[in-house]
N, CA, C and O atoms as a printed pandas DataFrame, in Angstrom:
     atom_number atom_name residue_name chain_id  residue_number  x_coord  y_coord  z_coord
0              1         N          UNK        A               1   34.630    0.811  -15.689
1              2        CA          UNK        A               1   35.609    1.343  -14.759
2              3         C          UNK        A               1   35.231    2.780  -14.412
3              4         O          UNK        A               1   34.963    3.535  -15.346
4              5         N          UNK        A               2   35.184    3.215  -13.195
5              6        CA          UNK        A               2   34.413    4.453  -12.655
6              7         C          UNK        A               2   36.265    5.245  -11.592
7              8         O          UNK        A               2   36.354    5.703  -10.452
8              9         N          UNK        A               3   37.160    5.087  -12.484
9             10        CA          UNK        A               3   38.183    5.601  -11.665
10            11         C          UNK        A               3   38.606    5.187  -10.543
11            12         O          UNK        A               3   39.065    5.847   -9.611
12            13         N          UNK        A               4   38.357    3.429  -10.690
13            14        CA          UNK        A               4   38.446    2.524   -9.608
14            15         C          UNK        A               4   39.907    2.413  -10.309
15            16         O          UNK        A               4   40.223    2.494  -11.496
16            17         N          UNK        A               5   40.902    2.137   -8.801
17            18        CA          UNK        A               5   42.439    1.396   -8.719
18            19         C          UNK        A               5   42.179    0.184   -8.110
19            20         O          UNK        A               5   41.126    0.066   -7.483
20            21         N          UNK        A               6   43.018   -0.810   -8.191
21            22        CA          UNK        A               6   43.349   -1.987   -7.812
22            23         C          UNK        A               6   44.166   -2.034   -6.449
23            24         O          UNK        A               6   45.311   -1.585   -6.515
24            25         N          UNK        A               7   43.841   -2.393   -5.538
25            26        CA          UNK        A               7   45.058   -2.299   -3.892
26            27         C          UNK        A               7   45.128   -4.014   -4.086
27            28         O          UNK        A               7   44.201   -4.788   -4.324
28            29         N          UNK        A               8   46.447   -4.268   -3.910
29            30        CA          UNK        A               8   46.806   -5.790   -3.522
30            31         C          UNK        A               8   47.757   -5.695   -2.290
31            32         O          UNK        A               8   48.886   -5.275   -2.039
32            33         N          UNK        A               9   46.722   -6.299   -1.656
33            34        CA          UNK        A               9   47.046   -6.212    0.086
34            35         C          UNK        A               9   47.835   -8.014    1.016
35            36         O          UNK        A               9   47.580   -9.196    0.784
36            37         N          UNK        A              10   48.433   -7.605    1.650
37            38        CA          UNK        A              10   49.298   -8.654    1.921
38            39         C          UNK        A              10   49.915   -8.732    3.087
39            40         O          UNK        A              10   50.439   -7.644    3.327
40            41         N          UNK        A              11   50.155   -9.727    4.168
41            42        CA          UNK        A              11   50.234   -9.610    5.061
42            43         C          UNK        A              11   51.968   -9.465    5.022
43            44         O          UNK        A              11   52.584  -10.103    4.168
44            45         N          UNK        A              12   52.883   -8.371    6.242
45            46        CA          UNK        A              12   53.607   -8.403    6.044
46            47         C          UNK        A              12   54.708   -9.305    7.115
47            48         O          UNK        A              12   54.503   -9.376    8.327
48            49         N          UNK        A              13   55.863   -9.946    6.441
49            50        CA          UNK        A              13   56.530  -10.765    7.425
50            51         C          UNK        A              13   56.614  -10.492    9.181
51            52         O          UNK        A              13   56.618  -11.239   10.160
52            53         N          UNK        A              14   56.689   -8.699    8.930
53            54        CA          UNK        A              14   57.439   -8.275   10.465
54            55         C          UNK        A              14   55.854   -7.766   11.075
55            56         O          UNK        A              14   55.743   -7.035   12.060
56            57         N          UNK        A              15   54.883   -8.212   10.420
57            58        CA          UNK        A              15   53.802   -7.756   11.239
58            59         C          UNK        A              15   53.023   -6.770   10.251
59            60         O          UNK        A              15   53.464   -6.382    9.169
60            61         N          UNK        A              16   51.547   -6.368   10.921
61            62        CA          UNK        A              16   50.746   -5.323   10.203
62            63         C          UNK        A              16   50.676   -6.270    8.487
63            64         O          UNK        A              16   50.631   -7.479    8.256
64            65         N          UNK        A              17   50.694   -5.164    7.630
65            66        CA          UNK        A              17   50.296   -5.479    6.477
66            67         C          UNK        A              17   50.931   -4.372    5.365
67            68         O          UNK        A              17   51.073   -3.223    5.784
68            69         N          UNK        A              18   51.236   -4.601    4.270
69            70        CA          UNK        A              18   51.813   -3.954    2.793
70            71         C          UNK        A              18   50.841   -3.860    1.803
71            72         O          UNK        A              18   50.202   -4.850    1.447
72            73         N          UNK        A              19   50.695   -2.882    1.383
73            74        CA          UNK        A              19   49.505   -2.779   -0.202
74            75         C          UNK        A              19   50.067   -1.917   -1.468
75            76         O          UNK        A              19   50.700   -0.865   -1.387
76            77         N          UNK        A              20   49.828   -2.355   -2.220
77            78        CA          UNK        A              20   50.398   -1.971   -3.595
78            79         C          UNK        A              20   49.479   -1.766   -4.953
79            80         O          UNK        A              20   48.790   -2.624   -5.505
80            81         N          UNK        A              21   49.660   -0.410   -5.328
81            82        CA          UNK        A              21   48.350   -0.290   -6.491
82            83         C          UNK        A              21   49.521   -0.625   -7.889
83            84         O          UNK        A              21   50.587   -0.063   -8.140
84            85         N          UNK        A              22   48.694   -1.955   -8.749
85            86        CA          UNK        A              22   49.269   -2.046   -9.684
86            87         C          UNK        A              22   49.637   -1.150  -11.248
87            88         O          UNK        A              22   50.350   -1.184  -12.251
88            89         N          UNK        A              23   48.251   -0.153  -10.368
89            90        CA          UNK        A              23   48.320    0.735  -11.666
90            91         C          UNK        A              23   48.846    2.129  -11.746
91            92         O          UNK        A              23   48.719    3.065  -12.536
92            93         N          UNK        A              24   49.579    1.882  -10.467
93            94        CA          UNK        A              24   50.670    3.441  -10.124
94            95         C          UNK        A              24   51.305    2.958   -9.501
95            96         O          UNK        A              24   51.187    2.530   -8.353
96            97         N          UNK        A              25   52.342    2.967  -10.441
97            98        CA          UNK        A              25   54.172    2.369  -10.289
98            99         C          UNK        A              25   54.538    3.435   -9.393
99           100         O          UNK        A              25   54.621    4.663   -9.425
100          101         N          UNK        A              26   54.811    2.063   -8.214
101          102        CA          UNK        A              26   55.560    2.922   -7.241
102          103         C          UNK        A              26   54.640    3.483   -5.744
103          104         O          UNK        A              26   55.083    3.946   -4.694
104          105         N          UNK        A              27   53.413    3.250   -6.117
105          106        CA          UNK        A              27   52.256    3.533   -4.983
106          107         C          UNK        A              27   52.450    1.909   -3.764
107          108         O          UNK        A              27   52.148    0.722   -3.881
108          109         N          UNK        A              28   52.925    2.519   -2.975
109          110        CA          UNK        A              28   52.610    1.421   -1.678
110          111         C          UNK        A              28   52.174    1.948   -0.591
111          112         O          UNK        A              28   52.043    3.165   -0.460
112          113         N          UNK        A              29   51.819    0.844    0.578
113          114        CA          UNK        A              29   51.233    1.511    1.821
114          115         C          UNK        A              29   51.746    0.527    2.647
115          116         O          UNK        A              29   52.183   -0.528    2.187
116          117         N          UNK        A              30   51.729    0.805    3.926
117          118        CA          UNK        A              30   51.347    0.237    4.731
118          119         C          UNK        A              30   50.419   -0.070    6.262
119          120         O          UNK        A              30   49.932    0.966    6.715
120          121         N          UNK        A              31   50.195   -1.059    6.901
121          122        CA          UNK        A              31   49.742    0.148    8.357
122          123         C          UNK        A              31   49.325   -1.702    8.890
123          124         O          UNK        A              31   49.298   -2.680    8.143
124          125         N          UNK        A              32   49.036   -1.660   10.462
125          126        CA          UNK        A              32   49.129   -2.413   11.073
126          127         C          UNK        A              32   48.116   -3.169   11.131
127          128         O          UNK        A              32   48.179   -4.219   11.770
128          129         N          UNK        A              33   46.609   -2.664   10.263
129          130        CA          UNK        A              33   45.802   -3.218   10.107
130          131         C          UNK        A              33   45.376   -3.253    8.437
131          132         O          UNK        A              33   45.952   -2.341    7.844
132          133         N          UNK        A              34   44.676   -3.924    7.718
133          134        CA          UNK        A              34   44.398   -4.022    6.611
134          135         C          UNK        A              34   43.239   -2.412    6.279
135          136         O          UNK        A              34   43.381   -2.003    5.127
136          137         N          UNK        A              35   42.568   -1.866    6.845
137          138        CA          UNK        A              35   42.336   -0.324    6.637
138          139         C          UNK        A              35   43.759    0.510    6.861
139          140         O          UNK        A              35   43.971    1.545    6.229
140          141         N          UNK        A              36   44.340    0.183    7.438
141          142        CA          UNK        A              36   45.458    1.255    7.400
142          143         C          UNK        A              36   46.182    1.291    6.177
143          144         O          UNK        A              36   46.250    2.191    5.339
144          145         N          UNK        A              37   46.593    0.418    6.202
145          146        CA          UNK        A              37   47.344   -0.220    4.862
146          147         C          UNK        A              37   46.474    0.415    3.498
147          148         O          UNK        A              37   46.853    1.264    2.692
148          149         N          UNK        A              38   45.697   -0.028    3.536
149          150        CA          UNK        A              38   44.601    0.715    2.252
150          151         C          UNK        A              38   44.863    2.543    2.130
151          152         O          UNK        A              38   45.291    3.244    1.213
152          153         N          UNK        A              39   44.387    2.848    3.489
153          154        CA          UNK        A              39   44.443    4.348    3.505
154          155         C          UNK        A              39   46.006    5.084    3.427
155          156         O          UNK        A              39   46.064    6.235    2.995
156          157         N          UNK        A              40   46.821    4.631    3.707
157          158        CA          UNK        A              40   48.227    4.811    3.618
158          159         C          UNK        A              40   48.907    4.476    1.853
159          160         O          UNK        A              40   49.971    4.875    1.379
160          161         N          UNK        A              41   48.003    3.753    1.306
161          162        CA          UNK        A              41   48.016    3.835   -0.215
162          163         C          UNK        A              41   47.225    4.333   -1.003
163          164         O          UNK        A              41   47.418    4.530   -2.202
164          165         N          UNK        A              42   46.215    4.588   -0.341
165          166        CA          UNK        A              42   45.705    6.193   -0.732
166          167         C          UNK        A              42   45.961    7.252   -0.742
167          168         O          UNK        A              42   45.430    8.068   -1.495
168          169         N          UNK        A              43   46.983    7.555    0.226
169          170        CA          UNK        A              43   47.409    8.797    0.411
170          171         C          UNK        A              43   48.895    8.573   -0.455
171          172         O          UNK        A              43   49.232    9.628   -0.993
172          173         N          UNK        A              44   49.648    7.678   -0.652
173          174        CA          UNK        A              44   50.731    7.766   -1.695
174          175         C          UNK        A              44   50.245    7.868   -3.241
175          176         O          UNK        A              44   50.925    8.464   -4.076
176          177         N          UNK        A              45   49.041    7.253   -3.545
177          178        CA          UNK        A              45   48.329    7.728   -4.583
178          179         C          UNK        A              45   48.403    8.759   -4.931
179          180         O          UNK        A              45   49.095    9.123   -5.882
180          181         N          UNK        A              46   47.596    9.577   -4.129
181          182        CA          UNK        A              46   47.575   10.838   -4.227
182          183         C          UNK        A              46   48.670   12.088   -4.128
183          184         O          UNK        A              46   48.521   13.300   -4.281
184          185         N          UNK        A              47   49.681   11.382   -3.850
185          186        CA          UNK        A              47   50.571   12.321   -3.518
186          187         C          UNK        A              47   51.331   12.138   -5.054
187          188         O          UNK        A              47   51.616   13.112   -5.751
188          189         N          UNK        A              48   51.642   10.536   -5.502
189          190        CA          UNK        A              48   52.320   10.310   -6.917
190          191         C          UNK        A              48   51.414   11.719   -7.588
191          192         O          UNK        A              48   51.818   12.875   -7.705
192          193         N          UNK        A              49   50.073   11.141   -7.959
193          194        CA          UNK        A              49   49.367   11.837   -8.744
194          195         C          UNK        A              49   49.838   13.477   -8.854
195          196         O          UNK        A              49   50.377   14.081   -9.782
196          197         N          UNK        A              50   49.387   13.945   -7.470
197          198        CA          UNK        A              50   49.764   15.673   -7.637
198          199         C          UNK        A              50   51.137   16.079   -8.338
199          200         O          UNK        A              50   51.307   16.984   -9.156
200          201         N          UNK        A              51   52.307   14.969   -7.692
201          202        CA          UNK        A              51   53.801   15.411   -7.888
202          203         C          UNK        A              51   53.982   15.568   -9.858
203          204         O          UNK        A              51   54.486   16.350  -10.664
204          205         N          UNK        A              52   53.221   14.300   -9.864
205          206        CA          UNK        A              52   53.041   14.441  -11.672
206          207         C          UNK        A              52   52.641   15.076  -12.296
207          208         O          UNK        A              52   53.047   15.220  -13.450
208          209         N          UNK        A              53   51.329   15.948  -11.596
209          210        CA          UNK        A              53   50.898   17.213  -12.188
210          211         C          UNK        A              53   50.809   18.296  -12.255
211          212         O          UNK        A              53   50.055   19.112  -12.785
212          213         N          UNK        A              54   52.072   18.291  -11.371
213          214        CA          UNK        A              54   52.785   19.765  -10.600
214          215         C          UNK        A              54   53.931   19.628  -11.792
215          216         O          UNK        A              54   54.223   20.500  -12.610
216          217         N          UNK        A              55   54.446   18.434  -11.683
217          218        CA          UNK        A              55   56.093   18.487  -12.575
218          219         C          UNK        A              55   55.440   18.565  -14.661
219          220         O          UNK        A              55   56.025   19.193  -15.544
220          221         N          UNK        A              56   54.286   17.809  -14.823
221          222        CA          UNK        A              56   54.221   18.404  -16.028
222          223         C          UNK        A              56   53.666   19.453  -16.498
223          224         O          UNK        A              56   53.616   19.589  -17.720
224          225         N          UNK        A              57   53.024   20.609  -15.481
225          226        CA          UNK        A              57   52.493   22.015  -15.582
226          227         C          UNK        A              57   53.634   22.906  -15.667
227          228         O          UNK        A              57   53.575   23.849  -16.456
228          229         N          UNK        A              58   55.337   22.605  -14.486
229          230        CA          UNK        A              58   56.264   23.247  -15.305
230          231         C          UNK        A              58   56.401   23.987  -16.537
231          232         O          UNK        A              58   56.688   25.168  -16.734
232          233         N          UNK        A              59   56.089   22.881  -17.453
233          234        CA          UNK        A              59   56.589   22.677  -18.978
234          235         C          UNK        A              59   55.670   23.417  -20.373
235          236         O          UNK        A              59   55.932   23.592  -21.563
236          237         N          UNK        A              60   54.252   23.775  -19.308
237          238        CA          UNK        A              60   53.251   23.790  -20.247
238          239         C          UNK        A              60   53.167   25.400  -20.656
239          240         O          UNK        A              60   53.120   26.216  -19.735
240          241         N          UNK        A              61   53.148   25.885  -22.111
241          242        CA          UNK        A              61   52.510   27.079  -22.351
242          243         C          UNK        A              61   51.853   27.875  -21.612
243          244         O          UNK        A              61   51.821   27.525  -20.432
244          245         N          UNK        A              62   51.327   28.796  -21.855
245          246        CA          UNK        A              62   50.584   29.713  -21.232
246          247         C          UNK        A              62   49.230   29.342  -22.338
247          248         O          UNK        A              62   48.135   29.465  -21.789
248          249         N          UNK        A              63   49.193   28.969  -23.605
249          250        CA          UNK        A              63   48.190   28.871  -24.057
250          251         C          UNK        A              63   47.447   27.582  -24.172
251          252         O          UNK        A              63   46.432   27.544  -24.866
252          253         N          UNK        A              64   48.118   25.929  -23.190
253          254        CA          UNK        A              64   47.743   25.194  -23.193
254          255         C          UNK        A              64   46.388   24.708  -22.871
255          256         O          UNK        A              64   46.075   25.652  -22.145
256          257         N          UNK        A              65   45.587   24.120  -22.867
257          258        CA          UNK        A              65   44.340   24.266  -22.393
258          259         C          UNK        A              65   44.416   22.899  -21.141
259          260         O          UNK        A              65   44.903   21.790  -21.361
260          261         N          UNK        A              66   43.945   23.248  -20.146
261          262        CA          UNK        A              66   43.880   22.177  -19.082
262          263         C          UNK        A              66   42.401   21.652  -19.095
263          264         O          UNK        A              66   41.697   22.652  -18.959
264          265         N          UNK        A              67   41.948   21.009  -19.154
265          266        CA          UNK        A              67   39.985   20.141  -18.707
266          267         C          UNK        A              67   40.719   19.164  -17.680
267          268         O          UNK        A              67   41.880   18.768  -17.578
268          269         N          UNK        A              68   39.152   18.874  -16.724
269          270        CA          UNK        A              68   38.887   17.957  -15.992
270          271         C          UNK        A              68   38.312   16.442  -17.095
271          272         O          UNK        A              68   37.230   16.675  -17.634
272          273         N          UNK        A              69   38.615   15.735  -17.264
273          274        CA          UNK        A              69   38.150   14.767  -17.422
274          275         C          UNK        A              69   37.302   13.326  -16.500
275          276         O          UNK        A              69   37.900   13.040  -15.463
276          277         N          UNK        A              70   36.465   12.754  -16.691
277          278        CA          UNK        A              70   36.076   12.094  -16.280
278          279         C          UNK        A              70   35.776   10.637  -16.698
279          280         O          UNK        A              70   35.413   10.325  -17.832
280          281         N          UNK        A              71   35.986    9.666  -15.545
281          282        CA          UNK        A              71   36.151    8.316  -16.705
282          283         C          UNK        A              71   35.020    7.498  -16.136
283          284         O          UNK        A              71   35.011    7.263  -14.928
284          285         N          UNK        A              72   34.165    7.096  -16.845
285          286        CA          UNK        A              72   32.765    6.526  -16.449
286          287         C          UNK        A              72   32.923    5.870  -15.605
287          288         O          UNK        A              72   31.969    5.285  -15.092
């Protein structure tokens, strides 16, 4: 796993298309074509992600140590 997410993409009743990453509760997209849809859950990705690491930096010391990590 190289920091790959999962998109499960699906056509939607009223038209266009819905996508949903199973591994961030709460990440959906949508868009009228199946790239839209993808990129529109990319960008809620990313937005979960920051909000989470904005809201647990609140909390943190001044002497906490932050690293980048990386996942093969």
């Amino acid at each position: 796993m190289k920091g790959e997410l999962t998109a499960i993409i699906e056509t939607a009743n009223e038209g266009g298309y819905w996508a949903i990453c199973p591994e961030i509760p709460g990440a959906n997209g949508q868009g009228e074509t199946i790239e839209e849809a993808k990129e529109s859950l990319k960008n809620a990705i990313q937005l979960i992600l920051e909000d989470r690491l904005m809201d647990i930096q609140r909390g943190l010391s001044k002497e906490a140590i932050k690293e980048t990590i990386l996942i093969p």
